[in-house]
Biopython code that builds the backbone (N, CA, C, O; Angstrom):
import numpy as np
from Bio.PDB.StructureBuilder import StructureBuilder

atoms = [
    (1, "UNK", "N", (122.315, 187.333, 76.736)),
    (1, "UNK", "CA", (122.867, 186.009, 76.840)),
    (1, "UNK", "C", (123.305, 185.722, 78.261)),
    (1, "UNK", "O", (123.513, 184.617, 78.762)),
    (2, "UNK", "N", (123.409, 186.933, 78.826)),
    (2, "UNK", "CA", (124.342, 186.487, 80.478)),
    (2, "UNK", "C", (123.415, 186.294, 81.433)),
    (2, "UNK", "O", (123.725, 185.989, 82.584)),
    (3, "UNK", "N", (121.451, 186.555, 80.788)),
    (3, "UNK", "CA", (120.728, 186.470, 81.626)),
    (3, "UNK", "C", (120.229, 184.909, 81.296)),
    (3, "UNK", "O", (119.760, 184.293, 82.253)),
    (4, "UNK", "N", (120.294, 184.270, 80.086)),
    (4, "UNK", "CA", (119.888, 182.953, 80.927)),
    (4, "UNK", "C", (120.750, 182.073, 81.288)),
    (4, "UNK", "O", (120.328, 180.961, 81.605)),
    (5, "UNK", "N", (122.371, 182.389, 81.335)),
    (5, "UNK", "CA", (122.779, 181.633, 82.137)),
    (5, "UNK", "C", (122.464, 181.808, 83.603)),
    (5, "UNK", "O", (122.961, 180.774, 84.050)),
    (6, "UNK", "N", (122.133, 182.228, 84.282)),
    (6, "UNK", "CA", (121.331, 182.391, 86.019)),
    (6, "UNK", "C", (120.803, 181.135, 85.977)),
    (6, "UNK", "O", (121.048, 180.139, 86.658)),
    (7, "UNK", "N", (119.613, 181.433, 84.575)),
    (7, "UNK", "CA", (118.554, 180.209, 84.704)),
    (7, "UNK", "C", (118.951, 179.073, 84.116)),
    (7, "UNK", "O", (118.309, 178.036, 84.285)),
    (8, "UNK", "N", (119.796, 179.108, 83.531)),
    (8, "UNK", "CA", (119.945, 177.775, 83.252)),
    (8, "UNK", "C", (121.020, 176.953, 84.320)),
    (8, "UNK", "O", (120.769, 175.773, 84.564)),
    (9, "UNK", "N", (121.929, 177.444, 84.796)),
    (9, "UNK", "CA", (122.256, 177.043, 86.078)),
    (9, "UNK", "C", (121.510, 176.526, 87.436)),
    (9, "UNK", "O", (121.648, 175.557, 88.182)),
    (10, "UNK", "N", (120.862, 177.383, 87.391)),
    (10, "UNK", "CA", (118.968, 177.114, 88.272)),
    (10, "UNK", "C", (119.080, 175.571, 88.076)),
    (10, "UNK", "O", (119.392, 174.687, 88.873)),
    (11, "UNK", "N", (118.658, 175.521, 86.506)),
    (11, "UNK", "CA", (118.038, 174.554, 86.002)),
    (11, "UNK", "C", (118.595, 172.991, 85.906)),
    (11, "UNK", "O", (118.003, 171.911, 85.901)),
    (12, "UNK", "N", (120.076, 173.375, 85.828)),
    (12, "UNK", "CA", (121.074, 172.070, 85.927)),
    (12, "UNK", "C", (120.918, 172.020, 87.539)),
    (12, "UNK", "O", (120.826, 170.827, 87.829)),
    (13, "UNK", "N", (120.867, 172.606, 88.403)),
    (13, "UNK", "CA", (121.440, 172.622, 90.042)),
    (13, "UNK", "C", (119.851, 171.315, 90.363)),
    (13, "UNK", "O", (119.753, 170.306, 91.061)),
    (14, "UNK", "N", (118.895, 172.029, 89.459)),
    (14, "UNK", "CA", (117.496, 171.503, 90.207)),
    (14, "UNK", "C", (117.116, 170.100, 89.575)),
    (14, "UNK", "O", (116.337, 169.275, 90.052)),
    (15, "UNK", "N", (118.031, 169.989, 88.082)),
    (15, "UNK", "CA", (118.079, 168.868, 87.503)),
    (15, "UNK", "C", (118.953, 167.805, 88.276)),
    (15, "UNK", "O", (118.486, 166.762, 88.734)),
    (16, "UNK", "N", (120.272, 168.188, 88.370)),
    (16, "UNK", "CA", (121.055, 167.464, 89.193)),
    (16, "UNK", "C", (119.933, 166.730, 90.840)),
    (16, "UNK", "O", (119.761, 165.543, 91.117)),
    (17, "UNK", "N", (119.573, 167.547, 91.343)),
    (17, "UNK", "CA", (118.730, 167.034, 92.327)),
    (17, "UNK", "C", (117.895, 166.369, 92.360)),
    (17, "UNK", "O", (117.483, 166.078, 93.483)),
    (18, "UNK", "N", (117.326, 165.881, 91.372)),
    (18, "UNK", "CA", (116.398, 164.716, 91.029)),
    (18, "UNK", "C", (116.892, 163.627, 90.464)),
    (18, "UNK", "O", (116.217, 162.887, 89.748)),
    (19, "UNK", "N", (117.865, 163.483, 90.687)),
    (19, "UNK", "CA", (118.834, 162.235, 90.327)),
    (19, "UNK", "C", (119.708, 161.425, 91.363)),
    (19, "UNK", "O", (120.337, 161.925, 92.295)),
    (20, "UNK", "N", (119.652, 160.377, 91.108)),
    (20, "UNK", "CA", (120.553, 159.364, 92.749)),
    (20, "UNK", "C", (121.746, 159.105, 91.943)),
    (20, "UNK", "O", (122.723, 159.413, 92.625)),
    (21, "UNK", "N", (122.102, 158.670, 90.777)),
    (21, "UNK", "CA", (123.144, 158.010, 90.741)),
    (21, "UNK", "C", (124.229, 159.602, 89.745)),
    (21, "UNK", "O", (123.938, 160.628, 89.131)),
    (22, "UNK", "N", (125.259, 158.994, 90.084)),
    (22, "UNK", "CA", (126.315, 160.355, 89.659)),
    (22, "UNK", "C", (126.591, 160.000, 88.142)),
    (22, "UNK", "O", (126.771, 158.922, 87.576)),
    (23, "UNK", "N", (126.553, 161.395, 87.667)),
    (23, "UNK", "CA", (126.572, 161.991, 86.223)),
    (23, "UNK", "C", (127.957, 161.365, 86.054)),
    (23, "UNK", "O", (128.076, 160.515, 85.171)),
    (24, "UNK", "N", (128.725, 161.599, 86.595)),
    (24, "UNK", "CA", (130.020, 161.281, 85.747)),
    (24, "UNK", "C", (130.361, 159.569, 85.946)),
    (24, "UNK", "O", (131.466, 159.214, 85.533)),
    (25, "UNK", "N", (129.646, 158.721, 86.432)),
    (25, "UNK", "CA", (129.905, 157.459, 86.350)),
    (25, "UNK", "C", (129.067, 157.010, 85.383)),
    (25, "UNK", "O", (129.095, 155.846, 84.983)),
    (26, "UNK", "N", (128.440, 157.709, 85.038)),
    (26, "UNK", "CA", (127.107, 157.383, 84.001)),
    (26, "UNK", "C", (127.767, 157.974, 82.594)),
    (26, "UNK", "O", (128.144, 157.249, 81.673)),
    (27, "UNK", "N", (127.799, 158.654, 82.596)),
    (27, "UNK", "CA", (129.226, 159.476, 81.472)),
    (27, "UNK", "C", (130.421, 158.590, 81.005)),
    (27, "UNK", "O", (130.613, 158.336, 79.816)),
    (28, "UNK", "N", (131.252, 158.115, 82.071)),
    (28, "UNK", "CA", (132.217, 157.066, 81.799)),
    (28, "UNK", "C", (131.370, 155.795, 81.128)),
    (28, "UNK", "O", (131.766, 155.253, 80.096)),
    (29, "UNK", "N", (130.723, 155.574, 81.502)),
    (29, "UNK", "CA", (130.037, 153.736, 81.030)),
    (29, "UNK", "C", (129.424, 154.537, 79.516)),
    (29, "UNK", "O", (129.949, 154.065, 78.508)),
    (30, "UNK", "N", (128.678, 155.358, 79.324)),
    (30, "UNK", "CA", (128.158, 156.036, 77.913)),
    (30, "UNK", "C", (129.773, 156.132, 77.449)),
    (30, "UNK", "O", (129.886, 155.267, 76.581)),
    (31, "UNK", "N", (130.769, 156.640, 77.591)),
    (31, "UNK", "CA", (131.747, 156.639, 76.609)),
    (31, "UNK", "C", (133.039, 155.348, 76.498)),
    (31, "UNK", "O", (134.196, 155.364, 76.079)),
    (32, "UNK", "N", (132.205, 154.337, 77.073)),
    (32, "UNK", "CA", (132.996, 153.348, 77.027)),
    (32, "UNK", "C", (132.244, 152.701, 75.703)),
    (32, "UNK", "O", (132.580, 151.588, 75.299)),
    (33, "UNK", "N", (131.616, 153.166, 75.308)),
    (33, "UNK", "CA", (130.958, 152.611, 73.715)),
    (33, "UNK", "C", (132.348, 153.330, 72.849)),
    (33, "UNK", "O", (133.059, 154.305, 73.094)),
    (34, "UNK", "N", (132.318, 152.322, 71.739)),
    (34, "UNK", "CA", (133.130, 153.134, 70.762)),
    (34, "UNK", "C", (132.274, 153.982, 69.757)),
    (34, "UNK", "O", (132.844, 154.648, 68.893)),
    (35, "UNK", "N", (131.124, 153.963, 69.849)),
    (35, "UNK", "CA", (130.236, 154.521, 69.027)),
    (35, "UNK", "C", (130.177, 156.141, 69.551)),
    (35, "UNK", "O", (130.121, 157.152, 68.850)),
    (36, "UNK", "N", (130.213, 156.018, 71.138)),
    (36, "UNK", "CA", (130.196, 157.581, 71.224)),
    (36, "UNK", "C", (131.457, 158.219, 71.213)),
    (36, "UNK", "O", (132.601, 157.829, 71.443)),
    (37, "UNK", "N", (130.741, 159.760, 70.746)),
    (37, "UNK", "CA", (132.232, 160.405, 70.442)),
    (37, "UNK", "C", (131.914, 161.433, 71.673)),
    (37, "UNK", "O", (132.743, 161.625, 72.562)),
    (38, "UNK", "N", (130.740, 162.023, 71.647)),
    (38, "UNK", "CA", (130.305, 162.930, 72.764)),
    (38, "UNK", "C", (129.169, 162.827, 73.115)),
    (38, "UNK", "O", (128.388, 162.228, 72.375)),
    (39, "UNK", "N", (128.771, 163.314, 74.209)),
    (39, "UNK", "CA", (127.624, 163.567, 75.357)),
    (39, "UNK", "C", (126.972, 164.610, 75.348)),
    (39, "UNK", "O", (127.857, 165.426, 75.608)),
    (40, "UNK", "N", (125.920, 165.263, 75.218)),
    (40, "UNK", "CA", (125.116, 165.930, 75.391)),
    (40, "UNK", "C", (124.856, 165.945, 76.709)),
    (40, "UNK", "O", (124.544, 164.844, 77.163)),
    (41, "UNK", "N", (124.893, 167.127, 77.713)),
    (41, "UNK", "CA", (124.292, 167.165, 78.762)),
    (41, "UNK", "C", (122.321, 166.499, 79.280)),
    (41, "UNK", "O", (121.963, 165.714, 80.158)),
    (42, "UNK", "N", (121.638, 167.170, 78.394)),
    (42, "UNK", "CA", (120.882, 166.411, 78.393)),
    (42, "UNK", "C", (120.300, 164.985, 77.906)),
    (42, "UNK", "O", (119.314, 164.427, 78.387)),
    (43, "UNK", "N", (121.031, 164.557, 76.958)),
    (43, "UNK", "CA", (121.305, 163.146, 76.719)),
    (43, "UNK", "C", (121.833, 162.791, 78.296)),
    (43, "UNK", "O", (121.276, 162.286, 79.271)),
    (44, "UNK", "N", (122.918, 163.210, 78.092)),
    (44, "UNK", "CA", (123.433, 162.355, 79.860)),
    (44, "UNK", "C", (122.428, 162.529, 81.206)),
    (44, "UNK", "O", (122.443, 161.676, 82.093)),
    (45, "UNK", "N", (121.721, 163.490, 81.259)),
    (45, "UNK", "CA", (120.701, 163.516, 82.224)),
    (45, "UNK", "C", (119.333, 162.826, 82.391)),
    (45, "UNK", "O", (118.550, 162.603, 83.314)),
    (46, "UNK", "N", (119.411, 162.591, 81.062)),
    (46, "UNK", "CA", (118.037, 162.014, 80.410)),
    (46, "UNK", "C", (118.194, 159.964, 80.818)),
    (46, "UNK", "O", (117.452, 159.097, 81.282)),
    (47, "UNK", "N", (119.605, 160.044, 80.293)),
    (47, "UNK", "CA", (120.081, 158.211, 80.535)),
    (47, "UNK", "C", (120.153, 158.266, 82.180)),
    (47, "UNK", "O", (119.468, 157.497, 82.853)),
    (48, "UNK", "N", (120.730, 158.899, 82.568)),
    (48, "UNK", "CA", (120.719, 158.615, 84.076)),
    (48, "UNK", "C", (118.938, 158.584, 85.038)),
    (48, "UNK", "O", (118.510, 158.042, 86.057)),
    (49, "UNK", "N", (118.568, 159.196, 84.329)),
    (49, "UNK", "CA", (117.208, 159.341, 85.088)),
    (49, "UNK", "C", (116.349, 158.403, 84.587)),
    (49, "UNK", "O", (115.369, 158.228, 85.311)),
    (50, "UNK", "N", (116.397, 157.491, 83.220)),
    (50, "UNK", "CA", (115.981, 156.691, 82.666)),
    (50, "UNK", "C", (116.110, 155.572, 83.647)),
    (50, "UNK", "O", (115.186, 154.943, 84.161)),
    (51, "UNK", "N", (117.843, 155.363, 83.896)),
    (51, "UNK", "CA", (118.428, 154.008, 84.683)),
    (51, "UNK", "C", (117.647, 154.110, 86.078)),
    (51, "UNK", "O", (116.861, 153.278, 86.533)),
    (52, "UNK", "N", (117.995, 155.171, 86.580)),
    (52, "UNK", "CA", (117.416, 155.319, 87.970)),
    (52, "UNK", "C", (115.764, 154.365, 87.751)),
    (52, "UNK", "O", (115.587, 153.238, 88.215)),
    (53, "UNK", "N", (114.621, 155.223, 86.877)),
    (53, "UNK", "CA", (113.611, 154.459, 86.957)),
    (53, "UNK", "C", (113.349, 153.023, 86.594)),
    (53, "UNK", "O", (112.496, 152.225, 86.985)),
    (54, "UNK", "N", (114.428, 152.922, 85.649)),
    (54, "UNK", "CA", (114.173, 151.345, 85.468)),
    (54, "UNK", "C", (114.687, 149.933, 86.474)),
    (54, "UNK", "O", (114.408, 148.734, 86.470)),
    (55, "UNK", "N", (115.580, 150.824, 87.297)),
    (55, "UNK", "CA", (116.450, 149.948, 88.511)),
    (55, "UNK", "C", (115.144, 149.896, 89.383)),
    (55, "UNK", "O", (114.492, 148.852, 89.348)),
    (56, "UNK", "N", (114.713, 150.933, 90.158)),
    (56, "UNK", "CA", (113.247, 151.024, 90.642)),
    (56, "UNK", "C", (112.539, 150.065, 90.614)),
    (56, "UNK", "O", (112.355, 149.161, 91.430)),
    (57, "UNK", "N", (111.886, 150.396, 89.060)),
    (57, "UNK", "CA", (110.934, 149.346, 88.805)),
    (57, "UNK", "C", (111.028, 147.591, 88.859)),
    (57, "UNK", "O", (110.251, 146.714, 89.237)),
    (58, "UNK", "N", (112.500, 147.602, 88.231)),
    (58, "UNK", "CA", (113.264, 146.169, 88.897)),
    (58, "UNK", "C", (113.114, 145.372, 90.144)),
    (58, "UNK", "O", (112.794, 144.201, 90.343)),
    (59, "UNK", "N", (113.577, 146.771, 91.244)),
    (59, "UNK", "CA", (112.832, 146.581, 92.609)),
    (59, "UNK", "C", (111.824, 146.213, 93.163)),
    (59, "UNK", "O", (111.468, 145.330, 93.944)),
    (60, "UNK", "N", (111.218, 147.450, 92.363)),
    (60, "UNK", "CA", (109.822, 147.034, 93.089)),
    (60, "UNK", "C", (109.351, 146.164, 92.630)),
    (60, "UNK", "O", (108.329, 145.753, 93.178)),
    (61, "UNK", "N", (109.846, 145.462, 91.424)),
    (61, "UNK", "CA", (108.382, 144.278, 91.250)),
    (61, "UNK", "C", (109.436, 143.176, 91.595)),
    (61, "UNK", "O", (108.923, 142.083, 91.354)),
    (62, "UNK", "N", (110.421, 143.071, 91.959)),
    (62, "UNK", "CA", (111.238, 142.055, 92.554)),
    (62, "UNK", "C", (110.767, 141.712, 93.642)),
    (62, "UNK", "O", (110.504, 140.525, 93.838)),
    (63, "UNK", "N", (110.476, 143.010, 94.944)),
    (63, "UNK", "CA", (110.031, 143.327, 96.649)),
    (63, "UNK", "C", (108.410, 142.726, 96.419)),
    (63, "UNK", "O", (107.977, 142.066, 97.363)),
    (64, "UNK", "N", (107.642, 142.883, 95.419)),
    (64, "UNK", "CA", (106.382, 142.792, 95.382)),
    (64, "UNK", "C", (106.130, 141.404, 95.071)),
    (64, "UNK", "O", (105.020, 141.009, 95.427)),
    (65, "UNK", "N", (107.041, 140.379, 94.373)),
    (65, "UNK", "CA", (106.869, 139.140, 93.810)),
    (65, "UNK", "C", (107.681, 137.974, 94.232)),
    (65, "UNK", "O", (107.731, 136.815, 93.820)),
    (66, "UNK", "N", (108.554, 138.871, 95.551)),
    (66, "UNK", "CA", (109.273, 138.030, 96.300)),
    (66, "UNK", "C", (109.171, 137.306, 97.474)),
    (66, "UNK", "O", (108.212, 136.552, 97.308)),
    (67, "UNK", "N", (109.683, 137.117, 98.659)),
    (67, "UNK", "CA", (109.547, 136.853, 99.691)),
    (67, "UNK", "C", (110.071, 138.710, 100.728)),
    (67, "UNK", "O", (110.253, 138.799, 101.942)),
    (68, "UNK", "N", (110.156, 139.700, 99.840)),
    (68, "UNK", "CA", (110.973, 140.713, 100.826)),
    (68, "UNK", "C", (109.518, 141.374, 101.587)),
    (68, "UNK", "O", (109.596, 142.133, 102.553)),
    (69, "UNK", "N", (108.532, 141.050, 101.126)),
    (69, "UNK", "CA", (107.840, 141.528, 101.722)),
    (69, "UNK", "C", (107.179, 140.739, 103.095)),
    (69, "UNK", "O", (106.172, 141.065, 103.725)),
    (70, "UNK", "N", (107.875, 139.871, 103.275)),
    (70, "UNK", "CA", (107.883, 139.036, 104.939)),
    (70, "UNK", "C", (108.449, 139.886, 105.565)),
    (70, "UNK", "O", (107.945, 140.638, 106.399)),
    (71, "UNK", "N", (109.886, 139.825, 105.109)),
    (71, "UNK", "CA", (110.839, 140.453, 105.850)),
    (71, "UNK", "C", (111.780, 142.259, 105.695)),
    (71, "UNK", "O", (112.655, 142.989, 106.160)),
    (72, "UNK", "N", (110.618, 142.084, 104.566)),
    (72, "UNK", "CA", (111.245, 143.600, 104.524)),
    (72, "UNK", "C", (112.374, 143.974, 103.882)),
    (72, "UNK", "O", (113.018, 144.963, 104.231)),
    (73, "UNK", "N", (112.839, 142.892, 102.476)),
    (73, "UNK", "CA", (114.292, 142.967, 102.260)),
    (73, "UNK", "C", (114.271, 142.971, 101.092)),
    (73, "UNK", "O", (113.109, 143.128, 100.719)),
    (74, "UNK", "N", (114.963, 142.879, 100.267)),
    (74, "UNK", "CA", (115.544, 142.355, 98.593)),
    (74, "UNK", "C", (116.740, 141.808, 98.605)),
    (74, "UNK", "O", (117.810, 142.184, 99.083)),
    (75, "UNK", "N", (116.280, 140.448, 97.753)),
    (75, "UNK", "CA", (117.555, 139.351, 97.945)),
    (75, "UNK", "C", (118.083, 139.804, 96.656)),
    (75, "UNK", "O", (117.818, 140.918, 96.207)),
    (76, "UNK", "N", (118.841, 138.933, 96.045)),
    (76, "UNK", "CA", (119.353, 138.662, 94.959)),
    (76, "UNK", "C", (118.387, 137.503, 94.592)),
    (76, "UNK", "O", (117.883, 137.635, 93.476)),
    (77, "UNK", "N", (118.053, 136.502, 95.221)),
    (77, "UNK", "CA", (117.407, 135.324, 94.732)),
    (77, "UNK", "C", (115.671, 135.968, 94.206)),
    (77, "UNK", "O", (114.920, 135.313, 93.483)),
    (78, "UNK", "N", (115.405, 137.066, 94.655)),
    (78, "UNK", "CA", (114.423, 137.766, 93.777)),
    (78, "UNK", "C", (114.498, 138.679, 93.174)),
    (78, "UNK", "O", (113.449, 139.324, 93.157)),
    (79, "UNK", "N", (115.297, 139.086, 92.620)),
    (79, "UNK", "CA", (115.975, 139.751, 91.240)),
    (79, "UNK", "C", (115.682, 138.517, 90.382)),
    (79, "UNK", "O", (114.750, 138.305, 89.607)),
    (80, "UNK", "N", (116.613, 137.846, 90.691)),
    (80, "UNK", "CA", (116.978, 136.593, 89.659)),
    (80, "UNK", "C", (115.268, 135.767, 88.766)),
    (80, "UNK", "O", (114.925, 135.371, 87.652)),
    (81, "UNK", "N", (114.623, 135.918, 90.312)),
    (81, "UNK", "CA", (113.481, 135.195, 89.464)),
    (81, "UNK", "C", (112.775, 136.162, 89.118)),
    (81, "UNK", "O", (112.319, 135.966, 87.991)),
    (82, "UNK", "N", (112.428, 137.237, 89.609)),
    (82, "UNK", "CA", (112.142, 138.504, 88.311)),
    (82, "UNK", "C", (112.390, 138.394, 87.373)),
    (82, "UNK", "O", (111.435, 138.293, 86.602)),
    (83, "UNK", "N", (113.955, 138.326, 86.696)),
    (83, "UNK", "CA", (113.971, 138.140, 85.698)),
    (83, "UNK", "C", (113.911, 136.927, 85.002)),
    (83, "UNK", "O", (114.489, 136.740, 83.931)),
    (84, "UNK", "N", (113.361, 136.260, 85.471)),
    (84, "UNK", "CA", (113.574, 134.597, 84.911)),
    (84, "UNK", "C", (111.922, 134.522, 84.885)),
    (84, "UNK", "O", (111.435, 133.991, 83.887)),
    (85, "UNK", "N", (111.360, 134.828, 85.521)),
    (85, "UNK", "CA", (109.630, 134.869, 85.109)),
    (85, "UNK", "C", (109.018, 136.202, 84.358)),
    (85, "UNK", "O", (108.113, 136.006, 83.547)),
    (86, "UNK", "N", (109.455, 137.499, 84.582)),
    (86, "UNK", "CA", (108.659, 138.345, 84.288)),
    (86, "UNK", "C", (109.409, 138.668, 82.613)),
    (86, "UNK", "O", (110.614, 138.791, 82.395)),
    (87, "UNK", "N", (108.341, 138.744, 81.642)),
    (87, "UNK", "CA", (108.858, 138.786, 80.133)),
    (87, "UNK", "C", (109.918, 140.588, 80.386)),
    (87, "UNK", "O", (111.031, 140.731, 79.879)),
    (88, "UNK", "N", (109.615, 141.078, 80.756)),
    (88, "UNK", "CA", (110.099, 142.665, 80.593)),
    (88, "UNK", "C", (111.548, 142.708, 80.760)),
    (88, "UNK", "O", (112.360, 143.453, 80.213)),
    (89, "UNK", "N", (111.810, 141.350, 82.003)),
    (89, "UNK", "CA", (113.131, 141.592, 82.494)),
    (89, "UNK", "C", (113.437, 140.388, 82.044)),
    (89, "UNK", "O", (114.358, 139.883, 82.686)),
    (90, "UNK", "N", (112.953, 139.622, 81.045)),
    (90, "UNK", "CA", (113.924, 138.347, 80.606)),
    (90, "UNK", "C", (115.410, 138.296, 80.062)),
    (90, "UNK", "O", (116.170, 137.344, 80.239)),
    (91, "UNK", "N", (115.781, 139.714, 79.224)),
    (91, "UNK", "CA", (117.159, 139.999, 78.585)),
    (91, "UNK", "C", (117.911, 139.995, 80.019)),
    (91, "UNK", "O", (118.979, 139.409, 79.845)),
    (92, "UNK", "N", (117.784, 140.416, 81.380)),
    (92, "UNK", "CA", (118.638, 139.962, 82.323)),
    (92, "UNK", "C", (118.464, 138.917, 82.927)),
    (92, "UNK", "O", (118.473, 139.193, 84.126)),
    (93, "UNK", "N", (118.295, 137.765, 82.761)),
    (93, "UNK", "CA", (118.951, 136.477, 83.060)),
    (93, "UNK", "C", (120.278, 136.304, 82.813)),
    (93, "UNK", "O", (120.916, 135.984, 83.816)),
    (94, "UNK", "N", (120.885, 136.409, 81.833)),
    (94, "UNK", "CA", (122.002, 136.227, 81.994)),
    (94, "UNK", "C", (123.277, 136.767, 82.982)),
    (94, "UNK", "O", (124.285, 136.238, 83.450)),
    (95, "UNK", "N", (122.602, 138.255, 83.041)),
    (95, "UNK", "CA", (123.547, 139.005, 84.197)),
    (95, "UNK", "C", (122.826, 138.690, 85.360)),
    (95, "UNK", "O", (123.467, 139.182, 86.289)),
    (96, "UNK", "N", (121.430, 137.904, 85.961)),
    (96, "UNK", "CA", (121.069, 137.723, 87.079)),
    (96, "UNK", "C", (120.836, 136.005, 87.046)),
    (96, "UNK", "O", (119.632, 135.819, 87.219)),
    (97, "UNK", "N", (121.300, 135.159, 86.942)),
    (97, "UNK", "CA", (121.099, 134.089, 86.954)),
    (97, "UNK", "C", (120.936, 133.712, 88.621)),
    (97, "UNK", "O", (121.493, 134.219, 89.594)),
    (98, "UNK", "N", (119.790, 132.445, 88.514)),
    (98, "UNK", "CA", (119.538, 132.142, 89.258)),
    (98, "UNK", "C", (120.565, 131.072, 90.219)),
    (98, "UNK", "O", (120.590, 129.914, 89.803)),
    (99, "UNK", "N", (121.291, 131.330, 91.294)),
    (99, "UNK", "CA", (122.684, 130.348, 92.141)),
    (99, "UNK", "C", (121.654, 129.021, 92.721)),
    (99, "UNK", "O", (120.598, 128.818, 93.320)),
    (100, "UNK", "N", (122.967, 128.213, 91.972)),
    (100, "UNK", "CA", (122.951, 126.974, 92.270)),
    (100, "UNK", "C", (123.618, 126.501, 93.006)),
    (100, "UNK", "O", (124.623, 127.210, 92.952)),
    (101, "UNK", "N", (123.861, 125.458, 93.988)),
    (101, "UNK", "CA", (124.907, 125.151, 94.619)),
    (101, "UNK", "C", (125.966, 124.171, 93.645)),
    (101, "UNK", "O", (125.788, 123.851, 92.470)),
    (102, "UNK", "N", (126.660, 123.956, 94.187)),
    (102, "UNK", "CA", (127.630, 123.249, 93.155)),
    (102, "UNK", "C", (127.662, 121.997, 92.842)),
    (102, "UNK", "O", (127.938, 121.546, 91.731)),
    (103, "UNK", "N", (127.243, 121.092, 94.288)),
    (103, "UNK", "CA", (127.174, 119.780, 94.036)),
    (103, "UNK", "C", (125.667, 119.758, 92.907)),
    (103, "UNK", "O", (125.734, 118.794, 92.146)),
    (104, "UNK", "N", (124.720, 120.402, 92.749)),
    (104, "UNK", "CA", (123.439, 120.177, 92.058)),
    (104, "UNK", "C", (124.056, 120.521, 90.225)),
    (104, "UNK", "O", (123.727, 119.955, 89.183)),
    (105, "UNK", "N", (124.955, 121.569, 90.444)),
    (105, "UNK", "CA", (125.382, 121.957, 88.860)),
    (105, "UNK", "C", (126.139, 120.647, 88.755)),
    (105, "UNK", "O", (125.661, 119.979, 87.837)),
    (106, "UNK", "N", (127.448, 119.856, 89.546)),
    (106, "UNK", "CA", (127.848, 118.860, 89.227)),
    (106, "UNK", "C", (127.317, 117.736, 89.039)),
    (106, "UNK", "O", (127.882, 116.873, 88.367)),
    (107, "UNK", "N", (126.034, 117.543, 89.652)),
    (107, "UNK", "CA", (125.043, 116.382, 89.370)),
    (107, "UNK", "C", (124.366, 116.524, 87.725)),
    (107, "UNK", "O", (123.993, 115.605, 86.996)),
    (108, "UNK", "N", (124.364, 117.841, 87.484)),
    (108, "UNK", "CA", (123.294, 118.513, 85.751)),
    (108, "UNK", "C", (124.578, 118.473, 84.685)),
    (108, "UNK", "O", (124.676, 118.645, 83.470)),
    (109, "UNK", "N", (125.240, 118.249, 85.450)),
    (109, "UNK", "CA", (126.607, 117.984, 84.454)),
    (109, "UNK", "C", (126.736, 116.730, 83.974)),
    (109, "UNK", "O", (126.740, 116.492, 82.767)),
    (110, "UNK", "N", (126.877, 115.641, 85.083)),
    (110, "UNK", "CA", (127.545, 114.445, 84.947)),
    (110, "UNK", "C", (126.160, 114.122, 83.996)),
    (110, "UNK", "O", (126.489, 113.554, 82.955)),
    (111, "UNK", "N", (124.799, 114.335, 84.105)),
    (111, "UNK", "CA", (123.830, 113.669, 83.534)),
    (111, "UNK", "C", (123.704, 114.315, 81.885)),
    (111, "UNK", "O", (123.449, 113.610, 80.908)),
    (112, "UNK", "N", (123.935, 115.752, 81.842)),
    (112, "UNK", "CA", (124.130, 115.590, 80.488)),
    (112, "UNK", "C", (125.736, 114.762, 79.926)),
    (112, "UNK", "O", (125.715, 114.137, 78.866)),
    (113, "UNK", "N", (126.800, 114.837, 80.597)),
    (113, "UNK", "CA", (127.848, 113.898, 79.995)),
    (113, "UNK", "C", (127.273, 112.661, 79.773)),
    (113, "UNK", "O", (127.800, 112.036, 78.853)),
    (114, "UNK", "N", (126.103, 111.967, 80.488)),
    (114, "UNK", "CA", (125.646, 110.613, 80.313)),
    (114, "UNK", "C", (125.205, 110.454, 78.843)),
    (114, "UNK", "O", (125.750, 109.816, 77.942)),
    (115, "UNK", "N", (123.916, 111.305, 78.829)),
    (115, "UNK", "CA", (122.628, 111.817, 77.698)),
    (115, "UNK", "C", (123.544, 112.002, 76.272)),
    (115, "UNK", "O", (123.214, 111.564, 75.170)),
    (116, "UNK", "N", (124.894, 112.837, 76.618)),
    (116, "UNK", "CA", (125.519, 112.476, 75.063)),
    (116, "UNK", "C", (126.807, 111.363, 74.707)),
    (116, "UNK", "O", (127.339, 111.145, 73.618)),
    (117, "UNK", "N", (127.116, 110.698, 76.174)),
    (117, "UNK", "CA", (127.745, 109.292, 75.931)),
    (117, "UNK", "C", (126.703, 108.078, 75.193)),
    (117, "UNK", "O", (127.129, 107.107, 74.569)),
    (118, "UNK", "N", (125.191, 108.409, 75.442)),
    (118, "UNK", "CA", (124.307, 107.381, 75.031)),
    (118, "UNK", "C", (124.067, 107.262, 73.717)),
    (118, "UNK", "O", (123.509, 106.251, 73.291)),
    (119, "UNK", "N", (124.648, 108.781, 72.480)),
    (119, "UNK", "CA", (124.503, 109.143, 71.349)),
    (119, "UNK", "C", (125.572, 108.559, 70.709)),
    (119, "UNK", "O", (125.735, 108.728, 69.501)),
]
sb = StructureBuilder()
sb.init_structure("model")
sb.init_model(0)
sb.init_chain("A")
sb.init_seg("    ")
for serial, (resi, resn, name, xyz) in enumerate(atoms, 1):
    if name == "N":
        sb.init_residue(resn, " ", resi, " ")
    sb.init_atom(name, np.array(xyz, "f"), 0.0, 1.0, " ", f" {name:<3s}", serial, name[0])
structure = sb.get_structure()
């Protein structure tokens, strides 16, 4: 038994290294569910490396369908329409909505107040 802990230490050290974002902030947000009671190490390694690729892929087809590839950047304003055009990332619209300025939301305002004064 004392010989595969070596390797399995190995194995967390080399797991840990293929990962960007930290285990224990990823741990806190998994036990902020009331559903969980505990974590599995590899459950928790498995969600973190999941997020990592799916943030990625976010990216990249954000950089690829945006303007960042003029300039070499990633806005927020192509996130937003990522998810506002591409079906995969439609459930984030709501956390990426597309910014409006204010006088244009106060203009989409006053005209629906019109549209249901006319009812």
């Amino acid at each position: 038994m004392s010989q595969n802990n070596p390797d399995k230490d190995d194995q967390t050290s080399s797991n840990k290294k293929t990962i960007s974002l930290p285990l224990s902030r990823v741990r806190l947000i998994m036990k902020s569910s009331p559903d969980v009671s505990s974590i599995n190490q590899d459950a928790l390694f498995l969600t973190t490396k999941a997020t990592e690729l799916f943030v990625q892929h976010l990216a990249l087809s954000s950089f690829n369908n945006g303007s960042g590839k003029e300039t070499n950047s990633l806005s927020y304003s192509d996130l937003a329409n990522t998810a506002e055009e591409n079906e995969t990332f439609h459930f984030l619209t709501d956390i990426l909505p597309k910014k409006i300025l204010a006088r244009d939301y106060l203009k989409s305002l006053e005209q629906m107040q019109e549209e249901d004064a006319d009812f």
